[in-house]
N, CA, C, O and CB atoms as a CASP TS submission, in Angstrom:
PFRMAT TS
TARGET T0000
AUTHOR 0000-0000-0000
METHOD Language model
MODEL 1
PARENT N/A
ATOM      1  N   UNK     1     -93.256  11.575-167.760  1.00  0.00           N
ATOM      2  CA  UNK     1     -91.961  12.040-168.159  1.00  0.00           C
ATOM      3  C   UNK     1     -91.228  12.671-166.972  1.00  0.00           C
ATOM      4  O   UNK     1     -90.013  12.530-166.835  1.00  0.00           O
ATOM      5  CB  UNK     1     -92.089  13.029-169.306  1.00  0.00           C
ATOM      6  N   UNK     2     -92.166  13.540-165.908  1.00  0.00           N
ATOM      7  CA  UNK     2     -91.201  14.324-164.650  1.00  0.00           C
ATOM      8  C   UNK     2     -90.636  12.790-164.169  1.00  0.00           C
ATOM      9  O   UNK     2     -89.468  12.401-164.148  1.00  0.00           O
ATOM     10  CB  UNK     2     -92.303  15.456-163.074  1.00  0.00           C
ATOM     11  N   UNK     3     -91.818  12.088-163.807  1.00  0.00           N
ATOM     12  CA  UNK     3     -91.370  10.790-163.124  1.00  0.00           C
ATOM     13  C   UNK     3     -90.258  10.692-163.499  1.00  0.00           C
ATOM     14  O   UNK     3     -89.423  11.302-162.830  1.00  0.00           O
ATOM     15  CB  UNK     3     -92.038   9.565-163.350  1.00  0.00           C
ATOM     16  N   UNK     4     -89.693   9.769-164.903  1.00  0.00           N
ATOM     17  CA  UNK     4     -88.221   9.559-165.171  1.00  0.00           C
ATOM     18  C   UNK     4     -87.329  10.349-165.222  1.00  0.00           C
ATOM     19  O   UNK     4     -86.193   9.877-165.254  1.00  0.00           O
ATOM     20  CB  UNK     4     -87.997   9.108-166.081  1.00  0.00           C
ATOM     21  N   UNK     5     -87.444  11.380-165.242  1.00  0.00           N
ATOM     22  CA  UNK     5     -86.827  12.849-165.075  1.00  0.00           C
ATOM     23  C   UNK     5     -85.995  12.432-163.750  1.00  0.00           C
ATOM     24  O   UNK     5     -84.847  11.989-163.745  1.00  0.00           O
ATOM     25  CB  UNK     5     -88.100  14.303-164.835  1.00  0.00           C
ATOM     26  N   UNK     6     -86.795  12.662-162.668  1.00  0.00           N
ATOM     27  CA  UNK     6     -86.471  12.447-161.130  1.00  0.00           C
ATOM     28  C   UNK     6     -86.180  11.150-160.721  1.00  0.00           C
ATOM     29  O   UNK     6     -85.808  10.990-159.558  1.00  0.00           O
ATOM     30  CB  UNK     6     -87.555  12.844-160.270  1.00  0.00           C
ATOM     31  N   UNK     7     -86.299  10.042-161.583  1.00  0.00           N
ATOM     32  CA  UNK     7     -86.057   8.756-161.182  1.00  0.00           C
ATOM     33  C   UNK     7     -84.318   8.918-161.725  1.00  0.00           C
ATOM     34  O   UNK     7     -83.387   8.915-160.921  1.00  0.00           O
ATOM     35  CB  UNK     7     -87.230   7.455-161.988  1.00  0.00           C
ATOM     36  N   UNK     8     -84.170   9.032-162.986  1.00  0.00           N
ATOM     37  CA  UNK     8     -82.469   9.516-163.463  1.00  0.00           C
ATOM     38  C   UNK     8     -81.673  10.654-163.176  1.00  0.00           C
ATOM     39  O   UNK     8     -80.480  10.786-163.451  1.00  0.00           O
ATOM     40  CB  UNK     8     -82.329   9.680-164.792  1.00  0.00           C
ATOM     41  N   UNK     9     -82.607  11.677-162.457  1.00  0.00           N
ATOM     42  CA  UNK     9     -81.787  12.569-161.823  1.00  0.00           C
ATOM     43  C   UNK     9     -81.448  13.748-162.990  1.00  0.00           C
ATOM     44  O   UNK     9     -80.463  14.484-162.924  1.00  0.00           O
ATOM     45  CB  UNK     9     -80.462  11.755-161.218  1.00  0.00           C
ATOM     46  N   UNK    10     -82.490  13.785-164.107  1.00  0.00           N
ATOM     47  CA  UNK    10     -82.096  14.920-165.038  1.00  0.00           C
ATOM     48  C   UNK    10     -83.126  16.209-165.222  1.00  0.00           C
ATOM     49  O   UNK    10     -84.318  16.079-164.943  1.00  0.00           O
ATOM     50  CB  UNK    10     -81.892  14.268-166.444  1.00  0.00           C
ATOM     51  N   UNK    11     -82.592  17.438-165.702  1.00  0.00           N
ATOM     52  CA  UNK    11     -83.924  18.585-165.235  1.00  0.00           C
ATOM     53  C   UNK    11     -84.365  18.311-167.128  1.00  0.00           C
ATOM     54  O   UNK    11     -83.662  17.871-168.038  1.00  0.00           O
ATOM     55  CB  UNK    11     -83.252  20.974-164.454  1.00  0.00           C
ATOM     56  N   UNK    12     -85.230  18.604-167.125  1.00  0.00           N
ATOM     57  CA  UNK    12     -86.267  18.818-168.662  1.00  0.00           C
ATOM     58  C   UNK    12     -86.453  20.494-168.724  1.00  0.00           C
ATOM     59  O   UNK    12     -86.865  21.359-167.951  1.00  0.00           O
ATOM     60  CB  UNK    12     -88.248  17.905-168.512  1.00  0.00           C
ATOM     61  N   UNK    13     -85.910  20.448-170.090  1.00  0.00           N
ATOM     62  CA  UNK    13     -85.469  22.050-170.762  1.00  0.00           C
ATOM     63  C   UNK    13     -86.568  22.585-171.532  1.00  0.00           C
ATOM     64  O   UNK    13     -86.613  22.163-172.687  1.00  0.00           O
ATOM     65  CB  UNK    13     -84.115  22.042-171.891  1.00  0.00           C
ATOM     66  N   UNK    14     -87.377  23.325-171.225  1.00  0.00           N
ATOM     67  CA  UNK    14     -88.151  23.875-172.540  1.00  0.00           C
ATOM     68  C   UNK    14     -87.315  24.457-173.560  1.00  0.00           C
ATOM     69  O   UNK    14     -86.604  25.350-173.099  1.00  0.00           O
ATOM     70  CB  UNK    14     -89.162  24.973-172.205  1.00  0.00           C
ATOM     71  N   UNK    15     -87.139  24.216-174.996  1.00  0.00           N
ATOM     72  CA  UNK    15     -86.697  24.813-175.759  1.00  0.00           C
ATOM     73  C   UNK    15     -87.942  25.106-177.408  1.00  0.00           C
ATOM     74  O   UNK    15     -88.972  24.519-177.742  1.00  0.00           O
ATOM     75  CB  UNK    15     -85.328  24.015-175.810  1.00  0.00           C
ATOM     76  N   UNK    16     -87.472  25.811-177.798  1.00  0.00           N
ATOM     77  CA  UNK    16     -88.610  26.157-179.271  1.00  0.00           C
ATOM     78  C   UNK    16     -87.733  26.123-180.772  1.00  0.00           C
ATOM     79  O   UNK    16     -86.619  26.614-180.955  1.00  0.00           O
ATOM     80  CB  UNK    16     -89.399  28.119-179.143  1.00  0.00           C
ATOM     81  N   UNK    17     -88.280  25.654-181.418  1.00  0.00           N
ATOM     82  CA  UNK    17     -87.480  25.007-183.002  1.00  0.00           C
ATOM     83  C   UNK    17     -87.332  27.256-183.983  1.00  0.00           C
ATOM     84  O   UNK    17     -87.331  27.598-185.166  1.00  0.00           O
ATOM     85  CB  UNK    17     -89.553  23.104-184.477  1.00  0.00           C
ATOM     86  N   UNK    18     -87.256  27.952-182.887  1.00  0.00           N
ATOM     87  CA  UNK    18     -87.364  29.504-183.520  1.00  0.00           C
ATOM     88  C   UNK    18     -85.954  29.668-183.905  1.00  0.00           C
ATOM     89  O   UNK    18     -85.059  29.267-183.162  1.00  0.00           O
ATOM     90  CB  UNK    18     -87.901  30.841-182.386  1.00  0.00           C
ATOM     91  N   UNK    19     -85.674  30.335-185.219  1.00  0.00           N
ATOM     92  CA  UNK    19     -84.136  31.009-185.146  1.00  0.00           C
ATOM     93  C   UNK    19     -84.668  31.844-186.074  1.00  0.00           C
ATOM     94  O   UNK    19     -85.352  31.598-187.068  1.00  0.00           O
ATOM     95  CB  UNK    19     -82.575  30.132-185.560  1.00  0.00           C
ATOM     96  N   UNK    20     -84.139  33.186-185.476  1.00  0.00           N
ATOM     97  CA  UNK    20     -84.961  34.709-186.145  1.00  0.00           C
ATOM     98  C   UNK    20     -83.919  34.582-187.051  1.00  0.00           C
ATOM     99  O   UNK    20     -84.533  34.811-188.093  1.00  0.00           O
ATOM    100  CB  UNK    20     -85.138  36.483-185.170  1.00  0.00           C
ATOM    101  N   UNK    21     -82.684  34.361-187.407  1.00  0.00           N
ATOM    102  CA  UNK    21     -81.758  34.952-188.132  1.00  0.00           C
ATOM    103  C   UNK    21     -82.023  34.041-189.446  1.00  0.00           C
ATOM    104  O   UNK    21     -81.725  34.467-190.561  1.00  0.00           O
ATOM    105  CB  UNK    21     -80.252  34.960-187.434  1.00  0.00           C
ATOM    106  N   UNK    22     -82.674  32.602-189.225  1.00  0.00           N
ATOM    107  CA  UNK    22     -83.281  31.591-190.159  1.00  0.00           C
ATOM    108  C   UNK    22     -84.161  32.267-191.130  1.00  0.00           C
ATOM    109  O   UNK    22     -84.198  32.164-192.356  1.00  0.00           O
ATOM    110  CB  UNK    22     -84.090  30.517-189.408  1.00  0.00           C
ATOM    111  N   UNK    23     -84.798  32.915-190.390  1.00  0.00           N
ATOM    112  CA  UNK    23     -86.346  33.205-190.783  1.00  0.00           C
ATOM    113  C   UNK    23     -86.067  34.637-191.857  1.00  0.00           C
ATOM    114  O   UNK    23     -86.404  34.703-193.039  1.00  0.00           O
ATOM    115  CB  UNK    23     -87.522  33.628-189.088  1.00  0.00           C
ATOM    116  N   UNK    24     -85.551  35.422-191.270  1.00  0.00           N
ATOM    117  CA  UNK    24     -84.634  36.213-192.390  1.00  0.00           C
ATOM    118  C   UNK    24     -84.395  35.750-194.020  1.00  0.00           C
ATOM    119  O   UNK    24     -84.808  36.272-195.055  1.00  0.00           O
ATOM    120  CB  UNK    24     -83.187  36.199-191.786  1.00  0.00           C
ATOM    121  N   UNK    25     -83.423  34.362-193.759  1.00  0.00           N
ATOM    122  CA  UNK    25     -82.829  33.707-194.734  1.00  0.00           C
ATOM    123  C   UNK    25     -83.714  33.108-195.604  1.00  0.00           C
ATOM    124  O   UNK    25     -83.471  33.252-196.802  1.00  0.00           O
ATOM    125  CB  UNK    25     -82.005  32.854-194.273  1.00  0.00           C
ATOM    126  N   UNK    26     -84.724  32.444-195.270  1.00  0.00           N
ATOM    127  CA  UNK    26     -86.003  31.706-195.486  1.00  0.00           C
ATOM    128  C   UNK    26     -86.512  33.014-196.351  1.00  0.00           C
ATOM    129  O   UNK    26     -85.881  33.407-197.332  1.00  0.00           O
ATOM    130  CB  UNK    26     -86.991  31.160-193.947  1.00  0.00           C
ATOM    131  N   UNK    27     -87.312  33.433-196.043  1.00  0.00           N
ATOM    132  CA  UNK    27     -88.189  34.568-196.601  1.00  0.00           C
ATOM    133  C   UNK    27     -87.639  35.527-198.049  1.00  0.00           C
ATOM    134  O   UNK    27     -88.167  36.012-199.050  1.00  0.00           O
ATOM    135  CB  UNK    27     -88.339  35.612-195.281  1.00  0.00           C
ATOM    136  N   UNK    28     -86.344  35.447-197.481  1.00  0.00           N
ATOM    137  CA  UNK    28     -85.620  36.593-198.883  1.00  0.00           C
ATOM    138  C   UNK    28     -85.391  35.475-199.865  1.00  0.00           C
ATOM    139  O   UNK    28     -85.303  36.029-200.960  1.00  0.00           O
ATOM    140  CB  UNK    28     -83.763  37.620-198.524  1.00  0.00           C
ATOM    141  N   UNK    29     -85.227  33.959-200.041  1.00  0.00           N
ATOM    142  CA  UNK    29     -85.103  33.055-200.801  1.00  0.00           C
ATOM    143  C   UNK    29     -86.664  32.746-201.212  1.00  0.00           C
ATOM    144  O   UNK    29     -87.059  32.600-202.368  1.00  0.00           O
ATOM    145  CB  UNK    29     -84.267  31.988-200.166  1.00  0.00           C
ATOM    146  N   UNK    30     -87.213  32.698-200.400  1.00  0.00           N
ATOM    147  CA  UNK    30     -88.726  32.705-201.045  1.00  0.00           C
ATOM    148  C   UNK    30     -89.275  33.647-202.082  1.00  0.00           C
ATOM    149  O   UNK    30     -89.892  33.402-203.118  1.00  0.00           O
ATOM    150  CB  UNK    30     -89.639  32.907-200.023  1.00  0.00           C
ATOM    151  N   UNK    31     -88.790  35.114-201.391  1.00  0.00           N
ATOM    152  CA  UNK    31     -89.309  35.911-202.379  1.00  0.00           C
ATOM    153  C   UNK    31     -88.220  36.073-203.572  1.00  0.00           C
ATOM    154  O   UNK    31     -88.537  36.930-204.396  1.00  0.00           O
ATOM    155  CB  UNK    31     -89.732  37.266-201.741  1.00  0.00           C
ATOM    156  N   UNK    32     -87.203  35.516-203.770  1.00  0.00           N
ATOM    157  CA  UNK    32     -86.623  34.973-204.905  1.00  0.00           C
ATOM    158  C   UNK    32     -87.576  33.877-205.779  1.00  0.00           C
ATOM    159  O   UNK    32     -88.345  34.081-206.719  1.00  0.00           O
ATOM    160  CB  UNK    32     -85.330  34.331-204.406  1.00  0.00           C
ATOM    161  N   UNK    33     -87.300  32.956-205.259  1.00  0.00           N
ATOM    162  CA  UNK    33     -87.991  32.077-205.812  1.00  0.00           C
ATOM    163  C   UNK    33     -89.393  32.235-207.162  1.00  0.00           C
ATOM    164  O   UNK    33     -89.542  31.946-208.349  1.00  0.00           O
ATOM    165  CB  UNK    33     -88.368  31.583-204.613  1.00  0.00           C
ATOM    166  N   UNK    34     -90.596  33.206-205.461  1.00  0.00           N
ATOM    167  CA  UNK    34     -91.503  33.451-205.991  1.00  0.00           C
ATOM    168  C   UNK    34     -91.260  34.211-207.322  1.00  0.00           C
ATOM    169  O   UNK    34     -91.913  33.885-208.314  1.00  0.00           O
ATOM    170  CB  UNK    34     -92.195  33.957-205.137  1.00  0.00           C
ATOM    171  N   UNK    35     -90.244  35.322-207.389  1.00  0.00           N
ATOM    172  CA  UNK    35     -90.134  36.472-208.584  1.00  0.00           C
ATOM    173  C   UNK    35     -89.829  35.561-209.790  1.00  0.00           C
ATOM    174  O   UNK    35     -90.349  35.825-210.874  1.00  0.00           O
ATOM    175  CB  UNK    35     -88.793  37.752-208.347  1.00  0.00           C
ATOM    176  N   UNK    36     -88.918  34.383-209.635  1.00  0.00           N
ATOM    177  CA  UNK    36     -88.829  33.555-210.886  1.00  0.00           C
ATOM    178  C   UNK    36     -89.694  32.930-211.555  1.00  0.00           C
ATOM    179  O   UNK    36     -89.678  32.666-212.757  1.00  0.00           O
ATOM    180  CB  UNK    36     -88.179  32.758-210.784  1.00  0.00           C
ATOM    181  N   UNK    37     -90.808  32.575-210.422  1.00  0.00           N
ATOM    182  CA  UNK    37     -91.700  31.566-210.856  1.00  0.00           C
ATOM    183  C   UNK    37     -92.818  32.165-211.742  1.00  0.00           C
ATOM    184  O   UNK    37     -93.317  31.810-212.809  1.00  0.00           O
ATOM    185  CB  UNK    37     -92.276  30.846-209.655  1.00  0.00           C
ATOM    186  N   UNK    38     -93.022  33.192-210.916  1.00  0.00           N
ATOM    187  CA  UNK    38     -94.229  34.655-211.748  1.00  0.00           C
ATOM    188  C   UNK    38     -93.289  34.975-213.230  1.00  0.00           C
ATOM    189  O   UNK    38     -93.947  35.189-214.248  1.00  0.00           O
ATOM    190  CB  UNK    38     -94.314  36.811-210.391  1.00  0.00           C
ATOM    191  N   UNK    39     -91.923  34.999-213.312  1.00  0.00           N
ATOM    192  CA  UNK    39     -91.587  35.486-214.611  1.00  0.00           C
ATOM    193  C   UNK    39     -91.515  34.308-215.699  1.00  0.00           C
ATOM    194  O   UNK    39     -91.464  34.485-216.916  1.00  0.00           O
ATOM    195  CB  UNK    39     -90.234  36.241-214.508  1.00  0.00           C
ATOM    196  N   UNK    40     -91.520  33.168-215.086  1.00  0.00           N
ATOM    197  CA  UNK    40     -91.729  31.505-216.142  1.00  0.00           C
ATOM    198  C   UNK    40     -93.334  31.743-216.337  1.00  0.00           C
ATOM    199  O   UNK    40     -93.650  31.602-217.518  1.00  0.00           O
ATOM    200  CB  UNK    40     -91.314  29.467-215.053  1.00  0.00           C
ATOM    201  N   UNK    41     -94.241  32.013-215.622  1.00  0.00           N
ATOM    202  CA  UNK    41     -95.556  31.902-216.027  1.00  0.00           C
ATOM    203  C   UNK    41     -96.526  32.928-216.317  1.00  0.00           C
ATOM    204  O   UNK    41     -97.644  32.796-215.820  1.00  0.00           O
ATOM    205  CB  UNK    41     -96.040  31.278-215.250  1.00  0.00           C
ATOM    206  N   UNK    42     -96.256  34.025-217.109  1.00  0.00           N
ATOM    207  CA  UNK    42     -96.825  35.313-217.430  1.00  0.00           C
ATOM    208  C   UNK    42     -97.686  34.678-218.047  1.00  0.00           C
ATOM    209  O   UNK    42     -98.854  34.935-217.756  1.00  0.00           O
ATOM    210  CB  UNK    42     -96.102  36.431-218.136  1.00  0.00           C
ATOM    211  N   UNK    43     -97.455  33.780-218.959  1.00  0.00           N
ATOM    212  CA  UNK    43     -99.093  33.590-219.924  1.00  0.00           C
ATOM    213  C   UNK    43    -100.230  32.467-219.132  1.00  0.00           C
ATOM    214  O   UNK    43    -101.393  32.763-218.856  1.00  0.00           O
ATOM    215  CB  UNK    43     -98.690  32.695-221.847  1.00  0.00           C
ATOM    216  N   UNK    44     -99.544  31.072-218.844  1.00  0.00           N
ATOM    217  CA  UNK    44    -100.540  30.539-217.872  1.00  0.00           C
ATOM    218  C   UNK    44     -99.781  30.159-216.789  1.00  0.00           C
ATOM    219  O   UNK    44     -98.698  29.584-216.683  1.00  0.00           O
ATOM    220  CB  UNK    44    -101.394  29.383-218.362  1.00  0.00           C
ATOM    221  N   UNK    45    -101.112  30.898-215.488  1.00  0.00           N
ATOM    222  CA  UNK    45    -100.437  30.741-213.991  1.00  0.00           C
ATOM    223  C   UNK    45    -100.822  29.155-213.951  1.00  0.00           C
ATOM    224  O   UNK    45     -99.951  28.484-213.399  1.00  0.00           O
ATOM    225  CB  UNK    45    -101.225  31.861-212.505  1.00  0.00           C
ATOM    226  N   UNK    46    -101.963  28.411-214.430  1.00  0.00           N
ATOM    227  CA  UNK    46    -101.711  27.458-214.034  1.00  0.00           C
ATOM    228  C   UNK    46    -100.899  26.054-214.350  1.00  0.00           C
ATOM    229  O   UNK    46    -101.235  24.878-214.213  1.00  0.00           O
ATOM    230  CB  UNK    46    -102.507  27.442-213.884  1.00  0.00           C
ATOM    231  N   UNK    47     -99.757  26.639-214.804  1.00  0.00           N
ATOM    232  CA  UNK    47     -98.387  25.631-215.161  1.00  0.00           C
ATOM    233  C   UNK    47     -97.617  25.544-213.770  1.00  0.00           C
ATOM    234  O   UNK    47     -96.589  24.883-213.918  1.00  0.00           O
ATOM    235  CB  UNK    47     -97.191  26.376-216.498  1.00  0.00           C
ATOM    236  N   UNK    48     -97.752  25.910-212.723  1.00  0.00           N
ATOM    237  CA  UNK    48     -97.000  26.475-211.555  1.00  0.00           C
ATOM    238  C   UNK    48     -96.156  24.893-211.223  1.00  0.00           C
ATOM    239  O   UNK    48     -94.955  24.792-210.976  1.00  0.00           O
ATOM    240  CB  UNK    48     -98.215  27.222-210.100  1.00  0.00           C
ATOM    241  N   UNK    49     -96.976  23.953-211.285  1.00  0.00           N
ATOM    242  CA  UNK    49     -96.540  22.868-210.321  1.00  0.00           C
ATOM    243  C   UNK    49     -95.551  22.004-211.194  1.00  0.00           C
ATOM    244  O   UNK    49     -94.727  21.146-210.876  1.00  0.00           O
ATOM    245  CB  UNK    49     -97.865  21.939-209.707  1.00  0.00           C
ATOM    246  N   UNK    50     -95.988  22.629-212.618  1.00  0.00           N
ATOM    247  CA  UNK    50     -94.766  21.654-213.884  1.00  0.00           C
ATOM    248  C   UNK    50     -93.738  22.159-213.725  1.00  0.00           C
ATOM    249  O   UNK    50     -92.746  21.440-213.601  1.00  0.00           O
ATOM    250  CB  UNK    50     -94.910  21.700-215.631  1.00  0.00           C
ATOM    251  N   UNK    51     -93.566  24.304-213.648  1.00  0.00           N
ATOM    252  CA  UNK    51     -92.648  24.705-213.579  1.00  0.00           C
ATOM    253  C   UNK    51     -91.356  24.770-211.943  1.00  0.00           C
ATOM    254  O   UNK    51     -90.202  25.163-211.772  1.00  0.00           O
ATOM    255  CB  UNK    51     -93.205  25.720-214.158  1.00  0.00           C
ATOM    256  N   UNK    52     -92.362  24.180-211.135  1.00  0.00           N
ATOM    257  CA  UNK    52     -91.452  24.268-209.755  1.00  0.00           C
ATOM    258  C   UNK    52     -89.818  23.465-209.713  1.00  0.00           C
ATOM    259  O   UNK    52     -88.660  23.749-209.407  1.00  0.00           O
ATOM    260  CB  UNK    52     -92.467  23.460-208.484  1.00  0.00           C
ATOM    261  N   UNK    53     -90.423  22.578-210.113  1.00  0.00           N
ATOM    262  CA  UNK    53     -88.727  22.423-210.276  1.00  0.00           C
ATOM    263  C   UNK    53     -87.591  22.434-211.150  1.00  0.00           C
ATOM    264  O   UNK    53     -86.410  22.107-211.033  1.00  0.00           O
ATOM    265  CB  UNK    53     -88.458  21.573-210.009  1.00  0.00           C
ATOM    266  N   UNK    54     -88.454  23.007-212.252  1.00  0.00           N
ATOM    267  CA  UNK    54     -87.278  24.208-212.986  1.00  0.00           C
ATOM    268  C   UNK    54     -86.497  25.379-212.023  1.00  0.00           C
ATOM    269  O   UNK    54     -85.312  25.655-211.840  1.00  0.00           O
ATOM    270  CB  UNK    54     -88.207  25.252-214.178  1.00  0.00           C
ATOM    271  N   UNK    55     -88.253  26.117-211.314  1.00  0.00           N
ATOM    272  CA  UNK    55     -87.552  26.785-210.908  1.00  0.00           C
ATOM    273  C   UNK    55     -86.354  26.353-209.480  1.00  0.00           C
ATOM    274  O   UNK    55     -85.236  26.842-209.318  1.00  0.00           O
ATOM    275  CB  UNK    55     -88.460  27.697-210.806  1.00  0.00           C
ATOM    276  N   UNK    56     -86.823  25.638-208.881  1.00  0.00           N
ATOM    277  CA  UNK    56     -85.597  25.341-207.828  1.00  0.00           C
ATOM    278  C   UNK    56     -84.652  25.059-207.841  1.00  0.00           C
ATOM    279  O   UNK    56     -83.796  25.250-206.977  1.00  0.00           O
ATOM    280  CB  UNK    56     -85.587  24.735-207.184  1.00  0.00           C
ATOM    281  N   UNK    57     -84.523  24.277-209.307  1.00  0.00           N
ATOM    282  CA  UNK    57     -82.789  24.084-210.006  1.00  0.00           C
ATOM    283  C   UNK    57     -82.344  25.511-209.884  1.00  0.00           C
ATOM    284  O   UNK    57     -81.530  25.926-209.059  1.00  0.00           O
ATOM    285  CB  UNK    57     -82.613  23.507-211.962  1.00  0.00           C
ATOM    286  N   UNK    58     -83.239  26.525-211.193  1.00  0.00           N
ATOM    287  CA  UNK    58     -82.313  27.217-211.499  1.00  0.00           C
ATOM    288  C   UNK    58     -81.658  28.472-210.307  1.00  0.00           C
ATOM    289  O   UNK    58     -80.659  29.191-210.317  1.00  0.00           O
ATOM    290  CB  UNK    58     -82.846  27.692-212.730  1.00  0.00           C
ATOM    291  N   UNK    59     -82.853  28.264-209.298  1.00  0.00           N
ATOM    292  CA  UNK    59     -82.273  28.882-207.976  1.00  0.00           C
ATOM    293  C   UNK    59     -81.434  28.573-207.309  1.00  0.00           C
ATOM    294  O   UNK    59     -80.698  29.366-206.723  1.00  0.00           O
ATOM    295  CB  UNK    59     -82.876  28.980-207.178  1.00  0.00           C
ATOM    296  N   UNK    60     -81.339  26.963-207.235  1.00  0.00           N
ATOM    297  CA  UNK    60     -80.080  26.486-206.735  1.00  0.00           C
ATOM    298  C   UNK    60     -78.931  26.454-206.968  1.00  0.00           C
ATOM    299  O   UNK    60     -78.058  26.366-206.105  1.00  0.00           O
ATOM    300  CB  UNK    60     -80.061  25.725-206.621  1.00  0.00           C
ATOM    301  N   UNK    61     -78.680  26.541-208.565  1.00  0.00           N
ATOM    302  CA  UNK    61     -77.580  26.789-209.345  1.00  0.00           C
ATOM    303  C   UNK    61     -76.955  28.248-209.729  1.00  0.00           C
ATOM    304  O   UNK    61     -75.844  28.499-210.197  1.00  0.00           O
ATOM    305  CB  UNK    61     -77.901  26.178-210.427  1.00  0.00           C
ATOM    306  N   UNK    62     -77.890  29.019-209.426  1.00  0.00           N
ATOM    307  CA  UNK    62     -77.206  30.680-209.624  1.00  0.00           C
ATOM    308  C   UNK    62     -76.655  30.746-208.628  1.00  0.00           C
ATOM    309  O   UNK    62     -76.791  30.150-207.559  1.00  0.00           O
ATOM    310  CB  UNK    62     -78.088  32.048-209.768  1.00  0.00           C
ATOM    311  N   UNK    63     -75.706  31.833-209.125  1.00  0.00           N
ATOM    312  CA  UNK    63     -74.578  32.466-208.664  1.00  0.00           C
ATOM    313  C   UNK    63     -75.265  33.606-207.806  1.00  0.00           C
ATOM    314  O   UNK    63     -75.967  34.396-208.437  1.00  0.00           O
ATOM    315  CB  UNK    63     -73.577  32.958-209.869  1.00  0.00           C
ATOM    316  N   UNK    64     -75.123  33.807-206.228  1.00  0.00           N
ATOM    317  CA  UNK    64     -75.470  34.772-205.712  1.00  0.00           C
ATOM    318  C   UNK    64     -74.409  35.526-204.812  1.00  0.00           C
ATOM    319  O   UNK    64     -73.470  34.942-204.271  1.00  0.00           O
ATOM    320  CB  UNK    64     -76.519  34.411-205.158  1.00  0.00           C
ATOM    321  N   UNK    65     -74.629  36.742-204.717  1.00  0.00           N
ATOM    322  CA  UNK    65     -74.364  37.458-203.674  1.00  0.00           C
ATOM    323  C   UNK    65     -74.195  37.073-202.432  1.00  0.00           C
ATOM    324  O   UNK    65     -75.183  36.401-202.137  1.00  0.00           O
ATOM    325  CB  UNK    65     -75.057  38.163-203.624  1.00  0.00           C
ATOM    326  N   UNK    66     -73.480  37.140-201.557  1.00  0.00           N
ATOM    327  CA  UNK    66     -72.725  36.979-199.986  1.00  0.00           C
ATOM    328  C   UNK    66     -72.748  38.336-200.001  1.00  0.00           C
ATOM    329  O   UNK    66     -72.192  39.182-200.701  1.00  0.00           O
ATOM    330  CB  UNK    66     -71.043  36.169-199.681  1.00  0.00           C
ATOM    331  N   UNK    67     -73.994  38.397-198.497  1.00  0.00           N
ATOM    332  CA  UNK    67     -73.690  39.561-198.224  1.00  0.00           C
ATOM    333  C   UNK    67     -73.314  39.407-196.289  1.00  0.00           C
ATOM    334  O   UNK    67     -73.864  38.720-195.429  1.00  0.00           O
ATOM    335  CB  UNK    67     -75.057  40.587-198.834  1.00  0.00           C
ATOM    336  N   UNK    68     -72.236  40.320-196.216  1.00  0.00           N
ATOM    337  CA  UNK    68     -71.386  40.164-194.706  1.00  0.00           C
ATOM    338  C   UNK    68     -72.547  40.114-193.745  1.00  0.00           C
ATOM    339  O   UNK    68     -72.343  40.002-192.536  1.00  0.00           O
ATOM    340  CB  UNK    68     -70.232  41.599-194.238  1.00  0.00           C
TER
END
């Protein structure tokens, strides 16, 4: 890869797939998620995988908060 690098005359960038402000966003939707999924399955936990995409509709479809 340097080879063609220096044969076309271009420099090679290390970069990393990280975005802290992502990871924020990620995590507080998870622990949404999770709180819905625990309140669909109080009597049996092991319905989890029937109820998942109930729950991701109904996460996707509520109305949330924007916060600045």
């Amino acid at each position: 890869m340097l080879d063609m690098a220096e044969a076309f005359k271009f420099r090679l960038l290390q970069s990393t797939l990280y975005y802290a402000q992502a990871n924020g966003q990620a995590e507080s939707s998870n622990k949404v998620i999770i709180n819905i999924i625990r309140k669909m399955l109080e009597k049996n936990l092991k319905q989890w995988h029937e109820k998942l995409s109930e729950t991701l509709w109904a996460y996707r479809t509520s109305k949330r908060k924007q916060l600045a």
